[in-house]
VOGU-3710 file (C-alpha; in Angstrom, 3 decimals, decimal comma):
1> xxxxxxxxxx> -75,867/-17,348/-36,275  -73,515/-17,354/-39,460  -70,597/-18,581/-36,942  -72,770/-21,530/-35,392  -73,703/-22,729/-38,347  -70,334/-22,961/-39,865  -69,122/-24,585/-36,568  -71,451/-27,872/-37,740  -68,544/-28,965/-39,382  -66,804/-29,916/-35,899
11> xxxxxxxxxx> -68,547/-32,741/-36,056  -67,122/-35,800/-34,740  -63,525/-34,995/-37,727  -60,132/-36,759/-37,045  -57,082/-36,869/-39,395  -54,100/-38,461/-39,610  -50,904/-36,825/-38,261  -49,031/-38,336/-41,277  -49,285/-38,041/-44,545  -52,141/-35,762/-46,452
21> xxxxxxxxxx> -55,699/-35,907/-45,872  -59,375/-34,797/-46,472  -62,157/-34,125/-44,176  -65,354/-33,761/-46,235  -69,127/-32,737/-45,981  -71,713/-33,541/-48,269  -75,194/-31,542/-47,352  -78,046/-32,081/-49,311  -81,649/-30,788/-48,823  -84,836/-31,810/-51,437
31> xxxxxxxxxx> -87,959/-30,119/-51,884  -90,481/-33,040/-51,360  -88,973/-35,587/-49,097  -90,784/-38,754/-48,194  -90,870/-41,767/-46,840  -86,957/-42,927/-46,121  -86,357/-39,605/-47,396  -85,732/-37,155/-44,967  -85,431/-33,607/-46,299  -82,429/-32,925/-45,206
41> xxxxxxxxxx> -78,995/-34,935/-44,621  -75,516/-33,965/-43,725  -73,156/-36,567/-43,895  -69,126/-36,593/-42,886  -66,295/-38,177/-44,172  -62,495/-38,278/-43,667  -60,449/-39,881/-46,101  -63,150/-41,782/-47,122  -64,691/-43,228/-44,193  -68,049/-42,063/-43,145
51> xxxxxxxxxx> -68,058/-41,153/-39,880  -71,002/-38,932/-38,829  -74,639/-38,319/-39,963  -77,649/-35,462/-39,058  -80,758/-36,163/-40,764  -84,384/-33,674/-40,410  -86,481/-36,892/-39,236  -84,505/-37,679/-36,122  -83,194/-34,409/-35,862  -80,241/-35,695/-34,269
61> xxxxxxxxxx> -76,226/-36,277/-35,159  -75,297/-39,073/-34,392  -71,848/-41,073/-34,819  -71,157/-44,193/-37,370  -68,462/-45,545/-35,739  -67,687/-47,053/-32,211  -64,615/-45,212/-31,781  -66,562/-41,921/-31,230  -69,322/-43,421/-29,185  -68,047/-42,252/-25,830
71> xxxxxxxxxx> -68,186/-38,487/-26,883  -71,978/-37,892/-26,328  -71,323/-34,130/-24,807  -69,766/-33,561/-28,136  -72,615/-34,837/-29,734  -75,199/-33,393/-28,241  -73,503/-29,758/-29,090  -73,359/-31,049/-32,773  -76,841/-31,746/-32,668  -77,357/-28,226/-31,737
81> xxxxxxxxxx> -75,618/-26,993/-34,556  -76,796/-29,091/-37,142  -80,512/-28,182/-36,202  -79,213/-24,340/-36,828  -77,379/-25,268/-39,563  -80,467/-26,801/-41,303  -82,733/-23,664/-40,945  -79,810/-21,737/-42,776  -79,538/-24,681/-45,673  -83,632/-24,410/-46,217
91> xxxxxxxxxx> -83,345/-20,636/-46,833  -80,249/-21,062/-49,360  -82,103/-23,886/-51,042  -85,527/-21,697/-51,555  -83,061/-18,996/-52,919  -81,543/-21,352/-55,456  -84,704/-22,631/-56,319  -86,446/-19,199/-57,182  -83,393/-18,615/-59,823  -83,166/-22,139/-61,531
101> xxxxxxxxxx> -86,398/-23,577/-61,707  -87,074/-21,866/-64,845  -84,305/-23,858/-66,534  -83,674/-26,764/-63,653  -86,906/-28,357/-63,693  -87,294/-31,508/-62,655  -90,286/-33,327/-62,407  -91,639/-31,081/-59,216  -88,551/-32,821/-57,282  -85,651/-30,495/-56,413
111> xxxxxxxxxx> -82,143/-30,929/-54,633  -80,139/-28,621/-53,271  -76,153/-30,402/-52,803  -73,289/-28,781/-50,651  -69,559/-30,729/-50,129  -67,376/-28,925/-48,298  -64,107/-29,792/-47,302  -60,680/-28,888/-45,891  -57,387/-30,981/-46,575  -54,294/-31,071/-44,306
121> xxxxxxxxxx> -51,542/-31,558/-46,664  -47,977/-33,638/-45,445  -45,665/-30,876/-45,632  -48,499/-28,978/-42,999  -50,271/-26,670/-45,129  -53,790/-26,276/-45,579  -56,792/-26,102/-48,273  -59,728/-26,686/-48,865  -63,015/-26,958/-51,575  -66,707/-25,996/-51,440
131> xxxxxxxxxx> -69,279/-26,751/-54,562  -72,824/-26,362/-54,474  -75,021/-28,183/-57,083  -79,169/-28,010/-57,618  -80,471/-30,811/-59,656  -77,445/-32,798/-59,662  -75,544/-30,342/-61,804  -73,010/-27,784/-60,300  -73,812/-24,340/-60,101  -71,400/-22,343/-57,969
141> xxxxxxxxxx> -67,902/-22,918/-56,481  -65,931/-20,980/-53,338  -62,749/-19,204/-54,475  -60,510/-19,295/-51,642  -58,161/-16,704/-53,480  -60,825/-14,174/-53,887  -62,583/-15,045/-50,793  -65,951/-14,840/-53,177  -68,206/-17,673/-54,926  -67,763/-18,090/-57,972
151> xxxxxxxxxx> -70,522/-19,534/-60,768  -70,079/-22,980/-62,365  -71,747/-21,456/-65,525  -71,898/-18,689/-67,423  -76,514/-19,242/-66,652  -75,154/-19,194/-63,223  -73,732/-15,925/-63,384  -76,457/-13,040/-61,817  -77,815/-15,571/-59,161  -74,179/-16,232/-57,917
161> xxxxxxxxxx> -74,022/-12,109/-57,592  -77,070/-12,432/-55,703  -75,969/-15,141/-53,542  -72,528/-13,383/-53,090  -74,338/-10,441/-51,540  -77,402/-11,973/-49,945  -75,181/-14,742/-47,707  -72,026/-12,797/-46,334  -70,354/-16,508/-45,262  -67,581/-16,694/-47,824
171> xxxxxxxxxx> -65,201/-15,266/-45,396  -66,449/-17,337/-42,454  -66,333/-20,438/-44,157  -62,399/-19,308/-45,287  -61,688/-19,407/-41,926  -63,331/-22,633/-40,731  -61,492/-23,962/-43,765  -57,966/-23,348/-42,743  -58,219/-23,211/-39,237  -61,429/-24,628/-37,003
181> xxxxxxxxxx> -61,777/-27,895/-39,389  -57,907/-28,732/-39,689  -57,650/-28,072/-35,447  -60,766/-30,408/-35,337  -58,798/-33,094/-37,274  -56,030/-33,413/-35,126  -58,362/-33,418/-32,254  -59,781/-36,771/-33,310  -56,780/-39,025/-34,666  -56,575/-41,200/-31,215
191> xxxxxxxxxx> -60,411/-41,994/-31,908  -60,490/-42,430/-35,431  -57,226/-43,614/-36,705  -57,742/-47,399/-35,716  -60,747/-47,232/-38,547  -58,376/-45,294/-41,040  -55,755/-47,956/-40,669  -58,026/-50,538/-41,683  -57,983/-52,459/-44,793  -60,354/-54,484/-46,886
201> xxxxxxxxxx> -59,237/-56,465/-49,564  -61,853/-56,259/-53,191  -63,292/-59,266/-54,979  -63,265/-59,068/-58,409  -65,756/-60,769/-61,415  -64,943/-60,203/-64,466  -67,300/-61,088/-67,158  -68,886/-59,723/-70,733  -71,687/-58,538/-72,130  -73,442/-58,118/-75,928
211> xxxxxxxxxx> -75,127/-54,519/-77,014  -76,116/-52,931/-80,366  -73,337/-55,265/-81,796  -70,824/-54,361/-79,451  -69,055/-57,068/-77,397  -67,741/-55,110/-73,661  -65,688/-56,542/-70,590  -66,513/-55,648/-67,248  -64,898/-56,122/-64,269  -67,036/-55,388/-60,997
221> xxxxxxxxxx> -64,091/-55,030/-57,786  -66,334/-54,567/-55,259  -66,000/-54,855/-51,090  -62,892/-53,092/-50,474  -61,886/-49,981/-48,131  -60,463/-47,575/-48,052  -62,085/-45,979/-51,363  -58,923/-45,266/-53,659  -58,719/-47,991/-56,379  -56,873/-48,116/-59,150
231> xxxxxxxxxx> -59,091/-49,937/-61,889  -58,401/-50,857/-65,654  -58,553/-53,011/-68,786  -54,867/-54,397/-70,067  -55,154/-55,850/-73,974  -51,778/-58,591/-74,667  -50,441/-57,677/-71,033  -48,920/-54,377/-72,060  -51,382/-51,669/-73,530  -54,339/-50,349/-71,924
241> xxxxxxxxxx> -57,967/-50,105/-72,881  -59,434/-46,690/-71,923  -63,306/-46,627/-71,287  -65,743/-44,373/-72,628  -67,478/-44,986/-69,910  -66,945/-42,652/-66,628  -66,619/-45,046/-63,826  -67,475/-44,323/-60,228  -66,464/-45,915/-56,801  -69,978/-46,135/-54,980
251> xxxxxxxxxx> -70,792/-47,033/-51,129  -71,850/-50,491/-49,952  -74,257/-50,163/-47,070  -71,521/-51,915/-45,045  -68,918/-48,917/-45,327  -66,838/-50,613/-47,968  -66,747/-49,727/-51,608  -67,707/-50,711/-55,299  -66,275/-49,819/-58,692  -67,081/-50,964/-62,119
261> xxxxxxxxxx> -65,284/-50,232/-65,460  -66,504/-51,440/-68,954  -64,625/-51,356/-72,136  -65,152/-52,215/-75,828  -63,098/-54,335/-77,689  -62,777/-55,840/-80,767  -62,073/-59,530/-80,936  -58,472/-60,215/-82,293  -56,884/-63,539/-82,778  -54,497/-64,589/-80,280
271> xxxxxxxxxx> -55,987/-61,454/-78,077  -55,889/-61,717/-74,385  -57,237/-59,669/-72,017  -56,996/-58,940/-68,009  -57,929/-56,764/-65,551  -55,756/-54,929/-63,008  -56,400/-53,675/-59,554  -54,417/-51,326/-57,477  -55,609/-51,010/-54,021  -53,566/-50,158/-50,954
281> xxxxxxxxxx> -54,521/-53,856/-49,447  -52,845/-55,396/-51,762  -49,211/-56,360/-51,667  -49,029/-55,658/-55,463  -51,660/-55,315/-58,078  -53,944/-58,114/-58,911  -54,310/-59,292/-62,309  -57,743/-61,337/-63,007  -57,443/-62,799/-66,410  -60,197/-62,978/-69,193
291> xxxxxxxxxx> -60,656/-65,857/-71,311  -60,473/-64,139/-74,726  -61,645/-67,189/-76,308  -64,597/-66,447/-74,872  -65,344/-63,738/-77,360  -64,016/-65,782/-80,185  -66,961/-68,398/-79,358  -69,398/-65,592/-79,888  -68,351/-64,475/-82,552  -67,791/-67,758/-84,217
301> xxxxxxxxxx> -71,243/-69,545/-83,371  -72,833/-66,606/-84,459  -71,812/-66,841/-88,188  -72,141/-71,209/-87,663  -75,809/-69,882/-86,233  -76,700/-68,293/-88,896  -74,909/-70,629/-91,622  -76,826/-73,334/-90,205  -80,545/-71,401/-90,693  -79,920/-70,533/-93,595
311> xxxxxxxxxx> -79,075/-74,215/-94,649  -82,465/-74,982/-92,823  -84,308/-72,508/-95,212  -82,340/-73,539/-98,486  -83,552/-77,184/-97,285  -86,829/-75,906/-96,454  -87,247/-74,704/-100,148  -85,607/-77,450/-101,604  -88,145/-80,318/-100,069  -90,872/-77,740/-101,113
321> xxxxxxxxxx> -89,798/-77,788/-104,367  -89,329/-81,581/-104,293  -92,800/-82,008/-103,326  -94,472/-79,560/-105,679  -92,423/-81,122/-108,653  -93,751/-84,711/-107,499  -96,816/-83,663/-106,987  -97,257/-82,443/-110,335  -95,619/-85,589/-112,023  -98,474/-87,463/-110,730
331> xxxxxxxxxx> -101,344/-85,672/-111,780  -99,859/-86,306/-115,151  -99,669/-89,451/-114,665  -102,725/-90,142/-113,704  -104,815/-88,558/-116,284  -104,576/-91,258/-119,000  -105,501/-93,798/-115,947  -108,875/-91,236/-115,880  -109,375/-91,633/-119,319  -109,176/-95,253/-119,598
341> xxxx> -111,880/-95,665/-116,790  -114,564/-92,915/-118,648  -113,168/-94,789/-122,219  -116,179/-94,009/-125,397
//
């Protein structure tokens, strides 16, 4: 049973026989699934292109690209597996659950994470990664060296014992690793290596934004494959602006990707700004300029703003004044009119 399920990870993986690459899994279960939700979902990758999906409402793998549609034999034996493969993910996810929900608690909604990957390297050697995460945070790793999981955190430490002697697949999945999933790669280069040569150009918007008196560029690249982009802020052409902010290359629904990266600045006369993009479409990096004068303006029309209300409010007191004084002048004025009318 151990062996089956491990063997999910046949499905439907090419590589490239150049250069190094990374076929990855990312298996994730949660604990009340719903509608568009299906419990579980197993998802493949290689070098960033999603490939091949298994989800518990059809109950069926099933390939994402047209290259792979004619191998439906091959599918239908990775169907097999993944249905396995899910009864063994339910159980792990039920242990993890009955360790971490005392500290892990989230709302009555729980998820159980898996990636899993191997890498074929240029020179011809081999590695490979597993993590497993609950809740979004990591709680475990594989150690290929030691053949053994390993925890994430020290709270992690007696449940990965448990787990290391409950689930005897660290060896198993060692050798899937380095052998079964880099033999699987080769396998599928003629179907998948059109779709790996393919290139997307990104479209960039810069633009800014105000917050808790802090003025921040952005600059959204977005629509571009394959996934590794090169994104940053450049102040007066030379120095770069590092973000606080940890950005992250997201999915469209369309198979392309997204990035965003945000940095502070501090408006400077004669400051300019730009933002650079690296991508492998790209005959050399494209530059998008920022008008710096545009955070000049802000800051400028907000002192003229507030120069001008406060003008308003002097005036504002000033005509109130004017009126009260005037006011008063004639009530003087007319009490000896008064007393001429009522004379003795």
């Amino acid at each position: 049973m151990n062996h089956i399920a491990v063997l999910l990870f046949s499905l439907g993986v090419c590589a490239v026989h150049c250069g190094s690459h990374t076929l990855e899994y990312h298996i994730a279960l949660v604990s009340s699934p719903g509608p568009g939700v299906p419990q579980s979902t197993i998802t493949a990758y290689i070098d960033g292109l999603k490939y091949g999906k298994y989800d518990s409402d059809t109950s069926r793998a099933r390939f994402l690209t047209p290259s792979l549609s004619s191998l439906t034999e091959h599918l239908d034996m990775q169907t097999k597996y993944a249905q396995r493969f899910e009864v063994i993910q339910k159980h792990k996810m039920e242990f993890l659950m009955g360790y971490l929900n005392k500290t892990y608690v989230n709302g009555g909604f729980n998820i159980y994470q898996r990636k899993f990957a191997c890498e074929l390297h240029e020179d011809g050697t081999v590695s490979g990664y597993e993590e497993i995460a609950y809740n979004g945070k990591e709680v475990m790793m594989f150690d290929k060296v030691r053949v053994v999981y390993v925890p994430a955190s020290q709270e992690a430490l007696t449940m990965t014992q448990q787990w290391n002697q409950h689930y005897n697949h660290a060896k198993i999945n060692k050798i899937y690793m380095e052998n079964e999933c880099i033999q699987h790669m080769k396998m599928y280069l003629p179907y998948l290596s059109t779709d790996l040569e393919r290139k997307v150009c990104p479209k960039v918007k810069v633009s800014s934004s105000e917050s808790d008196g802090e003025q921040k560029l952005h600059c959204r690249v977005y629509g571009f494959y394959p996934r590794d982009v090169e994104v940053k802020w450049i102040k007066n052409g030379r120095d770069e602006i590092h973000s606080e902010e940890a950005a992250q290359i997201l999915p469209n629904p369309d198979g392309t990707y997204q990035i965003r990266v945000s940095v502070g600045v501090t408006p400077e006369e004669g400051a300019t700004y730009s933002c650079h993009i690296d991508h492998s479409s790209l005959e050399k990096p494209l530059v998008v300029p920022f008008e710096a004068s545009d955070i000049r303006n802000y800051y400028i029309v907000i002192p003229i703003v507030a120069a001008l209300a406060l003008a308003l409010v002097a005036l504002g007191i000033f005509v109130c004044r004017k009126r009260t004084t005037e006011g008063s002048r004639s009530s003087q004025e007319s009490l000896p009119l008064a007393n001429e009318s009522h004379g003795p």
